[in-house]
Structures are given as C-alpha cells and as structure tokens.
N, C-alpha and C positions, 0 to 999 in steps of 0.2 A: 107167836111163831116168829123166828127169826127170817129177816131180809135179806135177800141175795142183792149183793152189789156190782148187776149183771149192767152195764151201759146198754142202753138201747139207740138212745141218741146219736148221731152222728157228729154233734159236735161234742162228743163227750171225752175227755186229756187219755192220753196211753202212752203216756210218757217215758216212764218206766223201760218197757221193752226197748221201745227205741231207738234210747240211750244204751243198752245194752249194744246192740247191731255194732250204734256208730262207735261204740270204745272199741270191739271188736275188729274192725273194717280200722281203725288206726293202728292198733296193736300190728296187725297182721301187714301196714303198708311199713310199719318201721322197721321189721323184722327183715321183710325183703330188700329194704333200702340199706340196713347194718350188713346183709347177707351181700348182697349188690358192692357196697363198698369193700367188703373185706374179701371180698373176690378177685375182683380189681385190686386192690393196694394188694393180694398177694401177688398178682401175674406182673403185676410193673414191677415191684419190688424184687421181684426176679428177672424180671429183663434187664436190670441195670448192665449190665456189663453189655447189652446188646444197643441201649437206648443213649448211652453219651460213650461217645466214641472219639478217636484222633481226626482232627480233620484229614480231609485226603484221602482216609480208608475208602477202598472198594469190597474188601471180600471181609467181614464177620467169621471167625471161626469159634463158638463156643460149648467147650467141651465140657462134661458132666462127669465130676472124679466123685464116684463112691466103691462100694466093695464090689459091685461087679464089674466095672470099669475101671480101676486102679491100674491092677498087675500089667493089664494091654496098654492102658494110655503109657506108666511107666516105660514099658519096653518099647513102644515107639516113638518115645521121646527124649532116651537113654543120651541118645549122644547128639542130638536138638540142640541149641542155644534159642532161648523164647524170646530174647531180645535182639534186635539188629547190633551186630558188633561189641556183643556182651556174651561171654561165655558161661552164665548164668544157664542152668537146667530146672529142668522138671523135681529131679532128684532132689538139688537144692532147696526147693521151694516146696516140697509135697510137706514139710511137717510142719510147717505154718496156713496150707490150704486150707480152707472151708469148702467142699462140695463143687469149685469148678471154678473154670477160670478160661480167656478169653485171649484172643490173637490178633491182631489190627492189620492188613498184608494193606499197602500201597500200590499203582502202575511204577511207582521209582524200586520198586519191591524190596522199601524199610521196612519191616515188622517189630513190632512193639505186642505188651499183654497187660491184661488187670486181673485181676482175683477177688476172692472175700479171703483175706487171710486173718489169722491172729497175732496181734501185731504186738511186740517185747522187745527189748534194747537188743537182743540176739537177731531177730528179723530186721532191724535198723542196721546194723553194724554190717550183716551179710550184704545187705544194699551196697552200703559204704562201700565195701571191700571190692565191687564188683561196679563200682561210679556210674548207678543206677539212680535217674533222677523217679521219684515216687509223688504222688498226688493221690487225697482221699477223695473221694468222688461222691459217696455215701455211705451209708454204717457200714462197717466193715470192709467196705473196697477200695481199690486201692489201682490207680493206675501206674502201671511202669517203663519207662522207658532210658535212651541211652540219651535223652537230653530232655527238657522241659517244652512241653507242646499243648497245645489248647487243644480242648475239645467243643465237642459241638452235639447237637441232640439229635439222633438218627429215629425218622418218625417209622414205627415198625409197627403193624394191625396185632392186637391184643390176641396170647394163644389161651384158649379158655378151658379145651382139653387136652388133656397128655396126650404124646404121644405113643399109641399101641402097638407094640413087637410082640411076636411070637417067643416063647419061654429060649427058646435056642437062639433067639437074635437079642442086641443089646442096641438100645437108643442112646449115641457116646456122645455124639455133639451135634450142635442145630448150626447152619448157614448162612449169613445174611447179606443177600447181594442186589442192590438197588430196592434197596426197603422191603425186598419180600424175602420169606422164611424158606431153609430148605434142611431135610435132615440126613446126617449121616449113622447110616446103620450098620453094627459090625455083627459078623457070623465068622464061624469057623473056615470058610471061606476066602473071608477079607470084609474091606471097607463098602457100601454100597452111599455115595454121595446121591442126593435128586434137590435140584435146583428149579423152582419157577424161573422160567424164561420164555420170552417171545421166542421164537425160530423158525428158519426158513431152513428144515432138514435136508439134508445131502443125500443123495441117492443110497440105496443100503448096497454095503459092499456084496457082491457076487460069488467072490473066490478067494481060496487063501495060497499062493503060489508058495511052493518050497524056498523056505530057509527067512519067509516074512518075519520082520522085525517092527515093522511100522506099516498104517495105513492113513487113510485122512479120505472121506469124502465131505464134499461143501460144495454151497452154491456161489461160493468169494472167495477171490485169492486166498491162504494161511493169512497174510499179512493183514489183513483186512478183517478178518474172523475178530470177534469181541472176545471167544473165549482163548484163555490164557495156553492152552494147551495144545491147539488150533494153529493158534500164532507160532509156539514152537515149530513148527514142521519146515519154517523159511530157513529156523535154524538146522535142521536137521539135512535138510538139502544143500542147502550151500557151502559145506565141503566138496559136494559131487560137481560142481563148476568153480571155478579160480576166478573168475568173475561175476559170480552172486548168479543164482539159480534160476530165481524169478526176474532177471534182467529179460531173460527169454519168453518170457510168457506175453503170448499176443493175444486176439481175440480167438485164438482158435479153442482154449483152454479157457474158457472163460463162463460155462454151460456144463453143469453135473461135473466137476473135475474129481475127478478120484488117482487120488497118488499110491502108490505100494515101494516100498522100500526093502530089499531084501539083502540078508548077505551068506557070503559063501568065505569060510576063513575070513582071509582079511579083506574080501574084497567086498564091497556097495555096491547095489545096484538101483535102479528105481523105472518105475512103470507108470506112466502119465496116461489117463485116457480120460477124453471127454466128448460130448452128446454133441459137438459141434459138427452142421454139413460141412465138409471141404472140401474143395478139388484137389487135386493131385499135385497141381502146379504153386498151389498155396503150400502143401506140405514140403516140397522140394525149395521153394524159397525161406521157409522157417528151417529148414535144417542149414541153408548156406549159411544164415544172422545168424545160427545158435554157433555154428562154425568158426563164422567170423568173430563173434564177441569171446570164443576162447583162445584162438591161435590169429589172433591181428598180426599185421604186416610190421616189419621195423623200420623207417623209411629215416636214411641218413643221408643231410643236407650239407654240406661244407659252406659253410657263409664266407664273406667276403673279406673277414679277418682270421681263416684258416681256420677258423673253429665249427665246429663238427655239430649239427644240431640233429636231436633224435626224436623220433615221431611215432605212435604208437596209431595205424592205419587200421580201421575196422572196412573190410572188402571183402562182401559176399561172393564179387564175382571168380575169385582165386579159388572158389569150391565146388565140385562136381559131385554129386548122388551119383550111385551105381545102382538098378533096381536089380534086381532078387525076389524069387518066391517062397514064403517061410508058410509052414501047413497052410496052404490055399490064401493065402493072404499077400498080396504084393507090397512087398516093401521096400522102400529107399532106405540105403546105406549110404554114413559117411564117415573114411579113416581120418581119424584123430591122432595125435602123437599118443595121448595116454590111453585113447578109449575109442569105442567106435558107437557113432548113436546112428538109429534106426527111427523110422514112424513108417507107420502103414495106415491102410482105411476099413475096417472091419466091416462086415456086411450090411450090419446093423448100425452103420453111419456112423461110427465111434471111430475119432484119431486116437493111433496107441501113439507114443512114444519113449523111446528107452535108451537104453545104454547097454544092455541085455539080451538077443534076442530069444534068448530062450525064454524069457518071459511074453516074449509073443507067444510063442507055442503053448504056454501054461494058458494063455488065454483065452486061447481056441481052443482046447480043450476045458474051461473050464470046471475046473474040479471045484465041486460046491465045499464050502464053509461046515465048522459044525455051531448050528444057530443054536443049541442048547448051552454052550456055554457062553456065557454073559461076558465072560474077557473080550470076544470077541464081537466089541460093541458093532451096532449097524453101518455106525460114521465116523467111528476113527479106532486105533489101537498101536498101544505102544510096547514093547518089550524089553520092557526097563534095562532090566539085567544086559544085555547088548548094546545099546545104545546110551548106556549111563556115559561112560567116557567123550561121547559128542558131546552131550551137553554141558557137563564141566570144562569143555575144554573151548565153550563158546562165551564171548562176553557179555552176547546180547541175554543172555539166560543166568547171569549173577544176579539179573532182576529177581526170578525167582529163586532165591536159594532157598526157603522156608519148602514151600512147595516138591521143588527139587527132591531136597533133605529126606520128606515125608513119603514123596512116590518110591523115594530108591529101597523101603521098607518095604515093597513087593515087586511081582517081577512079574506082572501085566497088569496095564489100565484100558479098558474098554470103553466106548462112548456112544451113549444111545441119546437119539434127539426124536422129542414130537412138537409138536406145533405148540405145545405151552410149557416142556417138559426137558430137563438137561438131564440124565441119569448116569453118572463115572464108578465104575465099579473097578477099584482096586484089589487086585487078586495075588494071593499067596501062593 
C-alpha cells in the first residue's frame, strides 16, 4: 500500500508554499513602486514649465494647446506679443508647439514664456529674427525671453488627478501664484479664473447704480490690496482728483470701503461708502481737506530782491459746507470750480460720499444687483469696454500690459472672494 507524505509533525519544512507568498508579496511591492515612479516622473515631467521658472515671477500662467483649445487660445492671443518688448505671437510659434506653453508675469510687469517645442534651423532663425534670447530647460523646452535670465525651481504640490469639466466647458490653463495651483476654465460664456488664497473678503456689493462701470469692495485701501486688479482702482480714480484720489482718504473710509464708479457720456462719477461711525462735524471737516488738497491757495511773496516767490497753500479754512436734504438723508455740499462733492451719514451709520448726488438717491433707494450673473462678482467689477482708455492712458498700469492686453478680450470681469478662495470670471 502506498504512503501518504501527510507531515504531522510540527517541526516538519513547507517550504515550498512559502516561498511562493514571499516571490508574490515582492512581484506585487515592485510593481506598485514602477507604478509609483511612473506616476510621478509623469506629473513632474509635465510640470516642467510650472516647476523652474524666471526669478521674480509672481503669477504662473500655463495654458493647454490642443484641438479643443487651439482655435480660442489662438484668437485670444491674435494680437498678444508673449515676450516683453518682442513682437513675437502665438501665431508665430503655434507650428513648432508641442501641447502648451507658459507665461512668467513679474510686480515690474516684464513677461517672458517657455514651451515644448520642435526645435529646426527654421525655429532658431525665427528667434534670431525677433532677438529672442532661448535656453533648454529639459527635453523639449525651451525657455524664452528678450534677454538672458536665470531661473530658479518653484516648489508646487504634485497634481495627481486631472482636472474634471463638464463636456461644454474646457480646462485651458492652470495658475500659479505663491506655490499653490489655480485653474482657468473656459465656457461659452468666457473665462472663469479660481485662485487658492488667503482673504479677508469685502462686504458683497448691495446695488448696481445706473450707468456702473466699476465697483471694488475691500477691507484695505486699493493701494494696499495684494491683488493686481484691486490695486488698479488707485488708478482708476485718480483722474477724478488733480491731486491723487486717495491723498483724501482718512480713517473714516478705512472699514468695509465699497467704491462705485459710474459714467454718463463723458462724464465720471464715483460713490465712496463705508461701515465707519462719524459725527457730522468729522464729515464737514473731511470735505474742507478734500477741498483744500484740490483748490490750495496761491500765496505770492515779493522778496527783498524784487523777486516774486510762489507758494502753493493747502487751507481748509477758506471752505464752508452748505447742508441740504437729499431723499431723507442730510447732506453737506461743497462748490468746486470743476465739480461739487457731497457726503451724508446714512441711517445705518454708513458715510456716502461723492461727487454725484444722484448717486445718493440710487442709494437710498437701493435697487438690488442681478446675483445670477457671475460678471457681477460680490467684491469687485470692471467694465472693460468703458474704462479701457483710463488705463492705457495711465503709467502706473504699463505694469500690466500682458494682463491688460488679455482682459480688453472681453467686456466684463467680476470678482468673488471667500476666505480661501479668489474666483475672476471674464465675461464675453
């Protein structure tokens, strides 16, 4: 009878199986370590253009050219120059592209770009012809600029999923500002930008007053605001003062400020209100300074060699407020040679003031906003198309020309803030 070679023993070898497990258990750790690495070396390997960058940059803009994004980045980039002070296009450059390509903005607002391109004495020579200094960076890329500039390695958290849009929206380009990621999404609509950011949101706008071109709520001066478009508003004002807009700004504006900017023909207006308590006698003394710092005294001295010396006097007390009552609301008035400004104290402890006073009336009557449309962000809005000519015609805003260039391709931006959250929706 044959013997079954059943162990019974406990110290008897099973070696065999064992070994089987642990070859298994290694197969199966190598596989996720090759899977692990080749996950990784793809998402860096596609950050490149995100991960060494020009020193200095602040804002990352890299956009995504394939067939559902061509035809739109194309026309919005039609009449672009992608380098600072190099006439150099999109157009130019789309037939040596690979899949996308990169924007470098500066606070000096030089811009610079890189690519993956295909690179032939035809893509060398176009450089040439356009005194575009180039640097490889890694396989295929290629950094570009209008002089020779070091880069530096921008530390950005690894993206491990795509980005998911709905079939009617297009994921065109990703953001990168202070090492975190943000993405821009286009619809038939327009652009929708969303930025990770700290914030201290601005009161959400109440009303939209006839013939609004501009709005800005914040808890900071414009001047003081981090975002680029924020800061704009010093320049958008200080046309409406001969000597700088926010020279006037005291402590009374200095709590929930919400500004409104409107126009009729050719004329500007603008609407100041903010959460500050003030007496009467505060507001009557901020309109003499705001008086005085426009229309100073000319005070001429004859010195003691008959020559004639001239003095430019700021004196509040050459100015008297007249009050008035505008829909239930008591306000000081004061004539100006070009303009007459007003402030009042609203029931609800809010100083308006203006240059307008019809815009006090729109206020008291507030006519609500339409909150479904997203142009009309909670904390700011601009109306390109009207206000384009202020800012080209300002120097403090050559900073942005990239920027600029890119907003004048529609004809409202909207801006909504939360507590971790910047969202600019460019609208067509």
């Amino acid at each position: 009878m044959q013997r079954l070679n059943i162990p019974f023993s406990r110290t008897a070898q099973t070696t065999r199986p064992s070994q089987r497990v642990v070859w298994h258990m290694v197969f199966g750790i190598a596989v996720f370590a090759a899977l692990g690495y080749g996950i990784s070396w793809f998402c860096l390997s596609g950050d490149a253009l995100i991960r060494k960058i020009p020193d200095q940059t602040t804002t990352t803009l890299r956009f995504f050219l394939n067939k559902g994004t061509a035809g739109e980045l194309s026309e919005t980039f039609s009449q672009i120059p992608l380098i600072s002070n190099r006439n150099i296009t999109l157009a130019d450059l789309s037939p040596y592209l690979k899949g996308e390509f990169a924007l470098y903005l500066t606070d000096t607002g030089t811009y610079s770009m890189a690519g993956k391109f295909k690179t032939n004495k035809d893509f060398e020579k176009l450089l040439g012809s356009y005194n575009i200094s180039y640097t490889k960076t890694s396989r295929n890329t290629y950094y570009l600029s209008n002089k020779p500039e070091s880069l530096t390695k921008q530390h950005v958290s690894i993206k491990w999923l795509p980005t998911i849009v709905p079939p009617w929206k297009k994921h065109i380009a990703e953001i990168v500002q202070n090492n975190k990621r943000g993405n821009i999404i286009s619809s038939k609509d327009g652009w929708s930008v969303s930025i990770p950011s700290k914030n201290t949101p601005g009161k959400q706008i109440s009303f939209q007053p006839e013939g609004l071109v501009a709005y800005l709520s914040t808890p900071v001066l414009p001047k003081n605001n981090t975002e680029p478009m924020f800061r704009s508003f010093s320049v958008l004002l200080s046309p409406l003062f001969e000597h700088g807009f926010e020279s006037t700004f005291t402590n009374i504006f200095q709590k929930n400020l919400r500004i409104y900017i409107t126009k009729t023909g050719e004329s500007e207006h603008f609407l100041l209100v903010s959460d500050s308590k003030t007496q009467s006698d505060q507001i009557s003394t901020f309109l003499k300074v705001v008086a005085a710092l426009q229309e100073p005294k000319l005070n001429q001295v004859v010195l003691s060699d008959q020559s004639i010396s001239k003095e430019m006097v700021v004196d509040p007390s050459r100015f008297s407020p007249e009050q008035t009552t505008i829909s239930g609301f008591s306000v000081l008035r004061l004539k100006l040679k070009n303009q007459t400004i007003s402030a009042s104290i609203s029931k609800n402890d809010e100083v308006l003031f203006t240059n307008d006073e019809n815009l006090i009336r729109t206020f008291k009557e507030q006519k609500k906003m339409n909150l479904k449309d997203v142009c009309f962000g909670k904390q700011a809005f601009l109306l390109t198309n009207q206000i384009q000519h202020q800012f080209s015609n300002q120097s403090q805003v050559i900073k942005n020309q990239l920027l600029l260039a890119i907003s004048s391709k529609f004809t409202k931006i909207g801006v909504e803030e939360t507590n971790s959250t910047t969202k600019i929706h460019l609208c067509k």
